[in-house]
MIDOSE-1310 file (N, C-alpha, C; in nm, 2 decimals, decimal comma, always signed):
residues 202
xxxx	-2,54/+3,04/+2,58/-2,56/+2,90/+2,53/-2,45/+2,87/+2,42; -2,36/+2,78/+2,42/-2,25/+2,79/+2,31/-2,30/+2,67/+2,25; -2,31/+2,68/+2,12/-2,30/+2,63/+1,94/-2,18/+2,53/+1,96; -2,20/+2,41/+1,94/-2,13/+2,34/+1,89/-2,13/+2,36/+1,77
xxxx	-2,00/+2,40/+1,66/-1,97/+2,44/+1,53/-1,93/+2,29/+1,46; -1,95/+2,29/+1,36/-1,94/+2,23/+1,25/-1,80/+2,23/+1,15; -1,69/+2,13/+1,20/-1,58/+2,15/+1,11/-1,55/+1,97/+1,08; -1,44/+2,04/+0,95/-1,40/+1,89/+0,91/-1,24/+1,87/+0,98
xxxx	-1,27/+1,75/+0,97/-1,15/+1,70/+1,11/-1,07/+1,59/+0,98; -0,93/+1,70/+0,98/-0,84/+1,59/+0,88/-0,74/+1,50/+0,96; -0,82/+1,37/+0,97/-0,82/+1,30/+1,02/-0,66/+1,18/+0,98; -0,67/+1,19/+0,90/-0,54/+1,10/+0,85/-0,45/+1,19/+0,72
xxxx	-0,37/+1,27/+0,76/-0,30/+1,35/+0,65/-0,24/+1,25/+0,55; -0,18/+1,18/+0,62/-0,07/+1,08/+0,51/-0,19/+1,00/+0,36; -0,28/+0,93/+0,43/-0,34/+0,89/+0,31/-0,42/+1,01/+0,22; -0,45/+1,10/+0,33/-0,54/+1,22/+0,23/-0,42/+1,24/+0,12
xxxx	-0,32/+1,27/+0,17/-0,24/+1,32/+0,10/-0,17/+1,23/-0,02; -0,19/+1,09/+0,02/-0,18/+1,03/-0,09/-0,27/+1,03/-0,17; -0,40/+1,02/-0,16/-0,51/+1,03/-0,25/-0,51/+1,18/-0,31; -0,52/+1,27/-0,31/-0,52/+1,39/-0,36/-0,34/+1,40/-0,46
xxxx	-0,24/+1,36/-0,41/-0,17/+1,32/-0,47/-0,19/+1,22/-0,64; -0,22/+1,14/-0,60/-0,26/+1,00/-0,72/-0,38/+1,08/-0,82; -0,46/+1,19/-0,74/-0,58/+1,22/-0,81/-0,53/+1,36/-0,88; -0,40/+1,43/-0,84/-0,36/+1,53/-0,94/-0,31/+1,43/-1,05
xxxx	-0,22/+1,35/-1,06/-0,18/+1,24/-1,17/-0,28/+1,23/-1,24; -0,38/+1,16/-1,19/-0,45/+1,08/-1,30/-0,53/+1,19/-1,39; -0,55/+1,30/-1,33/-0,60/+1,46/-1,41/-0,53/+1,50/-1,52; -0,39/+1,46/-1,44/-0,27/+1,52/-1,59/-0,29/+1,45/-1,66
xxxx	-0,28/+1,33/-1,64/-0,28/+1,23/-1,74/-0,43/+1,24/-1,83; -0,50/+1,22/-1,75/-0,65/+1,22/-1,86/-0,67/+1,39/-1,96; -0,63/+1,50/-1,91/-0,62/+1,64/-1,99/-0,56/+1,63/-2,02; -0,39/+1,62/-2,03/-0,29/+1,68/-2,11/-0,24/+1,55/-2,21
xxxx	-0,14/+1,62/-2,28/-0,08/+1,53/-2,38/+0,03/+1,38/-2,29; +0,04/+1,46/-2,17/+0,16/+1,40/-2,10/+0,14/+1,25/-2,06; +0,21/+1,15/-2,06/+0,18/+1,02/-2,05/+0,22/+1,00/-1,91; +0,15/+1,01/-1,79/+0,23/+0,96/-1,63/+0,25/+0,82/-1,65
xxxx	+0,19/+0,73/-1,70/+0,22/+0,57/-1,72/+0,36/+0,57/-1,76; +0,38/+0,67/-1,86/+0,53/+0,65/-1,92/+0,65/+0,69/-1,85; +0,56/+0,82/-1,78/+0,68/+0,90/-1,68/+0,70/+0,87/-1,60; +0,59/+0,80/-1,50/+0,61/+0,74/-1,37/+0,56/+0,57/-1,38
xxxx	+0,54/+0,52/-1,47/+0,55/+0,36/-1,40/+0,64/+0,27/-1,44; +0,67/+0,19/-1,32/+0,78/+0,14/-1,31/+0,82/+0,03/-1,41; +0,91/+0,02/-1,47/+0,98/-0,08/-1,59/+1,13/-0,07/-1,60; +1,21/-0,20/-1,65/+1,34/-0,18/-1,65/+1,37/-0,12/-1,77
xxxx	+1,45/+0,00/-1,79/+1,50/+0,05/-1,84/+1,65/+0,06/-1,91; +1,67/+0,07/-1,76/+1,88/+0,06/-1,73/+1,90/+0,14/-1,62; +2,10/+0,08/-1,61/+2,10/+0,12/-1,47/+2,12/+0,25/-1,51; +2,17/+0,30/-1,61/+2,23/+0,44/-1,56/+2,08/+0,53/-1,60
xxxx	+1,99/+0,46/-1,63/+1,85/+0,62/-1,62/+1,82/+0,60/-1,51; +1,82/+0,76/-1,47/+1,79/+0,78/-1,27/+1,66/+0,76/-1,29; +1,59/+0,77/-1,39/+1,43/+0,75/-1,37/+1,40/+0,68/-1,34; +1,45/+0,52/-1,39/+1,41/+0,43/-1,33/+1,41/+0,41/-1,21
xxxx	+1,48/+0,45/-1,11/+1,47/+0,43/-0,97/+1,39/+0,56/-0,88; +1,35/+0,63/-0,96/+1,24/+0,70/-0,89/+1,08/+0,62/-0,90; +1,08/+0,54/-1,05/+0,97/+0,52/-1,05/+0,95/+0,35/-0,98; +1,04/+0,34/-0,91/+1,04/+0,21/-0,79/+0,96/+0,28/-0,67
xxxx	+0,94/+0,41/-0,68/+0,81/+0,46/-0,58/+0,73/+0,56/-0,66; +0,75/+0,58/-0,74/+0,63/+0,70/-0,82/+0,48/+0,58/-0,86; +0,53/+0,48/-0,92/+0,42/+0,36/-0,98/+0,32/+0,39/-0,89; +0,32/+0,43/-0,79/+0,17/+0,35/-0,69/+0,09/+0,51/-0,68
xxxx	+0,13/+0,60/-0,75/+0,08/+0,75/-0,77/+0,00/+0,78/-0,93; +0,01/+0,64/-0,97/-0,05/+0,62/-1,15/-0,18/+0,53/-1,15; -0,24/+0,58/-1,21/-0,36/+0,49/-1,22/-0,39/+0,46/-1,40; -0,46/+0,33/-1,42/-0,43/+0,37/-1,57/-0,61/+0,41/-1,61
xxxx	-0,66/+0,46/-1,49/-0,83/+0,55/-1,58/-0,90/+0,54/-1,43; -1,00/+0,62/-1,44/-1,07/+0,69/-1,33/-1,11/+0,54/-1,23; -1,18/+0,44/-1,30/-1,17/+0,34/-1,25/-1,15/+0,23/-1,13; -1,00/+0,27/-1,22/-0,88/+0,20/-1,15/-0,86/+0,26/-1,01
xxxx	-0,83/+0,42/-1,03/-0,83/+0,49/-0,93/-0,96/+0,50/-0,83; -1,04/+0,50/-0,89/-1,15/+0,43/-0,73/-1,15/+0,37/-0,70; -1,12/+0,24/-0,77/-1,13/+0,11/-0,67/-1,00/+0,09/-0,55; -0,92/+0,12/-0,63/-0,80/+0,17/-0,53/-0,86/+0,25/-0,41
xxxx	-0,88/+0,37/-0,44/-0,86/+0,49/-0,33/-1,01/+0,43/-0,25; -1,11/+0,38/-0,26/-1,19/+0,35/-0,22/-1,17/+0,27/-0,08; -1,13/+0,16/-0,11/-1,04/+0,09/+0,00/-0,95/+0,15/+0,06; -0,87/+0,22/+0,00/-0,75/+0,30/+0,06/-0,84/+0,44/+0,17
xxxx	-0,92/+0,46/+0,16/-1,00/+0,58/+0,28/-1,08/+0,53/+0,35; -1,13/+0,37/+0,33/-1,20/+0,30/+0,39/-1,12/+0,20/+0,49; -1,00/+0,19/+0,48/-0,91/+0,12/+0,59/-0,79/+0,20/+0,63; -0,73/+0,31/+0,53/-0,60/+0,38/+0,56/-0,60/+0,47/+0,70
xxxx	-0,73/+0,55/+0,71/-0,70/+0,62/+0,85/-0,72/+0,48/+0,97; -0,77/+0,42/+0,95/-0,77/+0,37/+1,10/-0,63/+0,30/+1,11; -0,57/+0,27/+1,03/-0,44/+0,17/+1,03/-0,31/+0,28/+1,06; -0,34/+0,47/+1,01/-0,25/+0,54/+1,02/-0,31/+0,61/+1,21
xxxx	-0,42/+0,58/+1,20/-0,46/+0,65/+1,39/-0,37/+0,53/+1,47; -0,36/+0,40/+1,39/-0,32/+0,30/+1,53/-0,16/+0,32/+1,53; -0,06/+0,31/+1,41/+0,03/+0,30/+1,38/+0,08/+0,45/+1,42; +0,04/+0,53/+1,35/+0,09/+0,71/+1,34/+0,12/+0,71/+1,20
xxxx	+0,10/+0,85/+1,19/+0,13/+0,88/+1,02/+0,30/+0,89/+0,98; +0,41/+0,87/+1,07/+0,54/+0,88/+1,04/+0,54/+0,72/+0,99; +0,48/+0,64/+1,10/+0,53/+0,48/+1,04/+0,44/+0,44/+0,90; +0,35/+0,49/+0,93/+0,25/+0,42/+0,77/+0,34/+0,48/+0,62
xxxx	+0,36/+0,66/+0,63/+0,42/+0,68/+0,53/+0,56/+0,62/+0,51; +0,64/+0,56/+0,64/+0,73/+0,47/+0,58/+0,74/+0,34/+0,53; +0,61/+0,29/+0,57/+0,55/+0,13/+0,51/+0,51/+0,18/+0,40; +0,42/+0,25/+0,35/+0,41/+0,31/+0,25/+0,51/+0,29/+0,15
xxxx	+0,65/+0,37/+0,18/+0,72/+0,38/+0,05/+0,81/+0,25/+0,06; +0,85/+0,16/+0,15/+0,90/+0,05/+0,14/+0,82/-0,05/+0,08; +0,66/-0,07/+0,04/+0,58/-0,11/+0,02/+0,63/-0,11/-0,18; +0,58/+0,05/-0,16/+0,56/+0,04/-0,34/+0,76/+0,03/-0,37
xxxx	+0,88/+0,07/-0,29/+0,97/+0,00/-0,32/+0,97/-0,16/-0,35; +0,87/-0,21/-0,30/+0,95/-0,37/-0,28/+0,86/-0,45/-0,37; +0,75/-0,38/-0,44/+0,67/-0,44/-0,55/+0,74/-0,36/-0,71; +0,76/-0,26/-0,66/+0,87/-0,20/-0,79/+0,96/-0,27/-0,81
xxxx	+1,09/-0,27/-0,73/+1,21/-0,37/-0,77/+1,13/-0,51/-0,79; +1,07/-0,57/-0,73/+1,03/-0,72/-0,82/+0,95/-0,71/-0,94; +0,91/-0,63/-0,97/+0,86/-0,62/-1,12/+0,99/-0,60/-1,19; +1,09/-0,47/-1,17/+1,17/-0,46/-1,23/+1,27/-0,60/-1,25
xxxx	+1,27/-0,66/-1,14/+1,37/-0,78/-1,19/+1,31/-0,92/-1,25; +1,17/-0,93/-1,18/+1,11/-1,03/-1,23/+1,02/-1,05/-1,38; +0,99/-0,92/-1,40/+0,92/-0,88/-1,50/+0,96/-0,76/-1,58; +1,04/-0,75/-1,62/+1,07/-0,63/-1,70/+1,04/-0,58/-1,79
xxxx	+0,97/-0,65/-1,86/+0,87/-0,60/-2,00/+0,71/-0,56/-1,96; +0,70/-0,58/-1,79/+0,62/-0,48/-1,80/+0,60/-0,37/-1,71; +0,50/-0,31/-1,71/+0,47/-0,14/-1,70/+0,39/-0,17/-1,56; +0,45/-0,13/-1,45/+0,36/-0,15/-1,30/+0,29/+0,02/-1,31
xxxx	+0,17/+0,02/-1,26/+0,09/+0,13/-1,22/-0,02/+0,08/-1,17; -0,03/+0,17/-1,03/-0,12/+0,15/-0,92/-0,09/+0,16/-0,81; -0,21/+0,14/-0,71/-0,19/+0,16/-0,55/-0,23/-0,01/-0,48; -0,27/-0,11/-0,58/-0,30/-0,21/-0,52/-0,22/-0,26/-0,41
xxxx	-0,10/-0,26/-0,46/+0,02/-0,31/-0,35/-0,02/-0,25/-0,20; -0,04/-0,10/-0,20/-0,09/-0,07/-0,06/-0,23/-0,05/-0,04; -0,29/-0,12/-0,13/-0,47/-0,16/-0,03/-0,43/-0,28/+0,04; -0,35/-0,37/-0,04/-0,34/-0,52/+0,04/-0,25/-0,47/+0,15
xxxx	-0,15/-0,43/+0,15/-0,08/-0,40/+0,25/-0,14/-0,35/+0,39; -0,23/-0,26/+0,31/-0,34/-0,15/+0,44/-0,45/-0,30/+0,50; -0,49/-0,37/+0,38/-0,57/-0,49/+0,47/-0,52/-0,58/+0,53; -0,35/-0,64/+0,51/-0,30/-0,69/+0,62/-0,26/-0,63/+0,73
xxxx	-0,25/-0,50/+0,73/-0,19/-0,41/+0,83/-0,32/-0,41/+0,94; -0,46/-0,37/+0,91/-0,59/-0,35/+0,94/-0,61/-0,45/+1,03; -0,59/-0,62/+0,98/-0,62/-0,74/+1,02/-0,53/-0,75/+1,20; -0,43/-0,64/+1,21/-0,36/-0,65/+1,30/-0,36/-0,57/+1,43
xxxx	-0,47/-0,50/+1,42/-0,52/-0,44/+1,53/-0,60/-0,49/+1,65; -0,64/-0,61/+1,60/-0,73/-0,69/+1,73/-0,57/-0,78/+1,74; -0,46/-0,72/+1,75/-0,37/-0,84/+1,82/-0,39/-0,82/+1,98; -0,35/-0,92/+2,04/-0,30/-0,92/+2,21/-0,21/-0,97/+2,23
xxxx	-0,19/-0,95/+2,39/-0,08/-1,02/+2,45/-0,05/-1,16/+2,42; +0,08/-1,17/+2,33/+0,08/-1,36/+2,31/+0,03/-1,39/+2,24; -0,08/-1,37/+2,15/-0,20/-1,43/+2,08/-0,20/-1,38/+1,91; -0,17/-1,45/+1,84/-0,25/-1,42/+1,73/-0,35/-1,45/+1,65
xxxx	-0,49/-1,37/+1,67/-0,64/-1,38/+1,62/-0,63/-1,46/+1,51; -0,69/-1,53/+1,49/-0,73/-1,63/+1,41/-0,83/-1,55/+1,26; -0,83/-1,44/+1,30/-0,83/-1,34/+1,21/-0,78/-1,30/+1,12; -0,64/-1,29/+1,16/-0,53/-1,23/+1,11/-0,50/-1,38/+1,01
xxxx	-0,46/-1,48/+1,07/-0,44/-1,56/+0,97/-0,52/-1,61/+0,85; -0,66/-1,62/+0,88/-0,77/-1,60/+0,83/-0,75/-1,46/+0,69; -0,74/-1,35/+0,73/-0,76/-1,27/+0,64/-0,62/-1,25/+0,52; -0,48/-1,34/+0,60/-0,37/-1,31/+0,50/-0,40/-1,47/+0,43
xxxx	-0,46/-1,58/+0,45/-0,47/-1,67/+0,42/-0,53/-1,66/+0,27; -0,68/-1,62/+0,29/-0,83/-1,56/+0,18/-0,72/-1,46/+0,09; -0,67/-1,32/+0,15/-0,64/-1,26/+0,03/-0,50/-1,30/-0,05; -0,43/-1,35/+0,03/-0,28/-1,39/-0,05/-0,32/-1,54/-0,15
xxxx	-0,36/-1,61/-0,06/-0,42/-1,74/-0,14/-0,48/-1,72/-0,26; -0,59/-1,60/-0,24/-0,67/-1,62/-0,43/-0,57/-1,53/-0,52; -0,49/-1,43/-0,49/-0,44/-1,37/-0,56/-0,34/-1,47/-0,63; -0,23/-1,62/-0,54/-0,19/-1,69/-0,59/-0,26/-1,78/-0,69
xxxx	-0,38/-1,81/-0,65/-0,49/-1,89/-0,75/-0,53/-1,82/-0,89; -0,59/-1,68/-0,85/-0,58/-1,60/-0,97/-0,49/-1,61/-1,04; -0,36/-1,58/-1,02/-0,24/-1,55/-1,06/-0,22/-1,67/-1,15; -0,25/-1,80/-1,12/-0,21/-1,89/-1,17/-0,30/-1,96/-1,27
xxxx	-0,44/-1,94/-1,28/-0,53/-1,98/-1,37/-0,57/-1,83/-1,43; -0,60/-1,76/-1,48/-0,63/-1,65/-1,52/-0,56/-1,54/-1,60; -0,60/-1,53/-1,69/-0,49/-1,39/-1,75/-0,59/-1,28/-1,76; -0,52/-1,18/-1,75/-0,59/-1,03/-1,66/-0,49/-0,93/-1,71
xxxx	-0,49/-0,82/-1,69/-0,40/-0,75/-1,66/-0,41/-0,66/-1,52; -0,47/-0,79/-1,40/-0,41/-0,72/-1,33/-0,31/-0,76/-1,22; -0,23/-0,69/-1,20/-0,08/-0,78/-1,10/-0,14/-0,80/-1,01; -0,09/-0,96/-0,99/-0,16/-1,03/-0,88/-0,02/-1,01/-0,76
xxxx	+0,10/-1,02/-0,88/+0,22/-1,01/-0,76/+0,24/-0,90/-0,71; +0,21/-0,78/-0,74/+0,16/-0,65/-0,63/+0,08/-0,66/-0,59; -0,06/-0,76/-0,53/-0,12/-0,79/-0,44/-0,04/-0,91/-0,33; +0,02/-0,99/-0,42/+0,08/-1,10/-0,30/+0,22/-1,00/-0,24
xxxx	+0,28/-0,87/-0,32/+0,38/-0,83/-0,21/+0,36/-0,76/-0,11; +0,26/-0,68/-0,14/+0,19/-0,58/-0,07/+0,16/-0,67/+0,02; +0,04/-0,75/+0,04/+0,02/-0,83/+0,16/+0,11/-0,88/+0,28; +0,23/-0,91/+0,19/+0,34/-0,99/+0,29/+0,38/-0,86/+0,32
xxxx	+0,42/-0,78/+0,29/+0,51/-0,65/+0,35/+0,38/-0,60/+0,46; +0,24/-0,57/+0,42/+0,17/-0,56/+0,53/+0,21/-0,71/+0,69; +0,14/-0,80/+0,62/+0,23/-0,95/+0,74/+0,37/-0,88/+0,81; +0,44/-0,90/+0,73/+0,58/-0,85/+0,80/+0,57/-0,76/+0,88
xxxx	+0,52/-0,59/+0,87/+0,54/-0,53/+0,91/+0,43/-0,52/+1,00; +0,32/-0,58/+1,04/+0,26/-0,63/+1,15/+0,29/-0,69/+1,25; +0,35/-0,79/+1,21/+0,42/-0,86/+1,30/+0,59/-0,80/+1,38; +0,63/-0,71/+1,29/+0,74/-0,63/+1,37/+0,66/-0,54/+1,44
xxxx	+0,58/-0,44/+1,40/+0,53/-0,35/+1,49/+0,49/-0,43/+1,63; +0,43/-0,53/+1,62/+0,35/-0,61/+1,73/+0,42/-0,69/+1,79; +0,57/-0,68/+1,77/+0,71/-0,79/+1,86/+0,66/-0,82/+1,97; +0,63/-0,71/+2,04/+0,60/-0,71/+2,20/+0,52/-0,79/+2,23
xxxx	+0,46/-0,83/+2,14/+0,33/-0,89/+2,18/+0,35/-1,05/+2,19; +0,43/-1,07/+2,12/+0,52/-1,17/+2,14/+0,65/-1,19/+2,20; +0,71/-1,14/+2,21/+0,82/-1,11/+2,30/+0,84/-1,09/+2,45; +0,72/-1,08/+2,52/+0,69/-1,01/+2,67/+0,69/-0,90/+2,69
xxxx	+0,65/-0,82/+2,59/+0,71/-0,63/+2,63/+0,83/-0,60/+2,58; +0,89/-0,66/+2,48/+1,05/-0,61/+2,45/+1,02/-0,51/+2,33; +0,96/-0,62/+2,24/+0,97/-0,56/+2,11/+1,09/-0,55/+2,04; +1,08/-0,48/+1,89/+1,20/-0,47/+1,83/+1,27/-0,36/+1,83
xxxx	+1,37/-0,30/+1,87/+1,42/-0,19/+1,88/+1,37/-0,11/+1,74; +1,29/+0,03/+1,73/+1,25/+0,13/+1,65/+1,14/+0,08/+1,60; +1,06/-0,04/+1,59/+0,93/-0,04/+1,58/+0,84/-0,07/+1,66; +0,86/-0,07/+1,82/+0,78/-0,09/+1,93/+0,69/+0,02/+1,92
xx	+0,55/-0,02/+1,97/+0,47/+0,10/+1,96/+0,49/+0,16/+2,09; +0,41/+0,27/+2,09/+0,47/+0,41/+2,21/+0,32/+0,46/+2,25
């Protein structure tokens, strides 16, 4: 009679790996003397410190307290594997870092007095991305427009009546880079079967 055994199935490397990633940071940070906000989040500096342009992708690996980092990573293991099983884990880790690139440089240019840290940019990104799995042939679910509508919309409303500290414009880039990069992955679906050269799914 054979035993069906009992194991854990790592299921999405790329997010696990970002989350255990983000969760060594925020350890250093909370034990040691060492400041990650200082050393990895993103602000303009100048051109000639190479730091600065590492932390145009280190930012979304800082959290500023345990918090912060759940509410993040919460969402991020509750939508990230299904969006990396549909996509693959090569294309998400590259949305991924074009993601926290493209909310870094616009802080850096738009805001430079302040300090970006977080993963928000890619929870929104992961819920636009998510929204785009019930696509079809020709069709786009009233879903999808629906769910970039609700989240991009209040974060603009927020954004505009509210003071917070928290970046609403790393939730509105993140979303649109999720948008975007949904709608490239999904060309075909509009296109007739062509797609875009290097982001057609396979």
């Amino acid at each position: 009679m054979n035993r069906r055994r009992f194991a854990i199935d790592l299921n999405s490397p790329v997010i696990l790996w970002f989350t255990i990633i983000a969760l060594a940071v925020l350890i250093i940070d909370l034990v040691t003397p060492i400041s990650m906000v200082t050393l990895f989040g993103v602000r303009r500096t100048g051109f000639l410190d190479p730091m600065q342009y590492v932390r145009l992708f280190t930012h979304v690996t800082v959290h500023a307290g345990v918090s912060h980092y759940v509410g993040n990573f919460m969402m991020i293991l509750a939508i990230g594997p299904m969006v990396e099983e549909k996509y693959g884990s090569g294309r998400l880790a590259l949305i991924m870092v074009i993601t926290a690139f493209m909310t870094g440089l616009i802080k850096v240019i738009f805001f430079p007095g302040v300090v970006l840290v977080g993963a928000s940019g890619i929870v929104f990104m992961l819920i636009l991305m998510a929204s785009f799995t019930n696509i079809r042939q020709g069709r786009l679910p009233i879903t999808v427009l629906l769910v970039a509508i609700l989240y991009i919309g209040n974060e603009i409303m927020l954004g505009l009546f509210t003071v917070d500290n928290v970046s609403r414009i790393s939730h509105i880039i993140g979303g649109l880079c999720g948008a975007v990069f949904g709608l490239v992955v999904h060309s075909r679906e509009f296109t007739g079967g062509h797609g875009i050269q290097g982001f057609s799914e396979r």
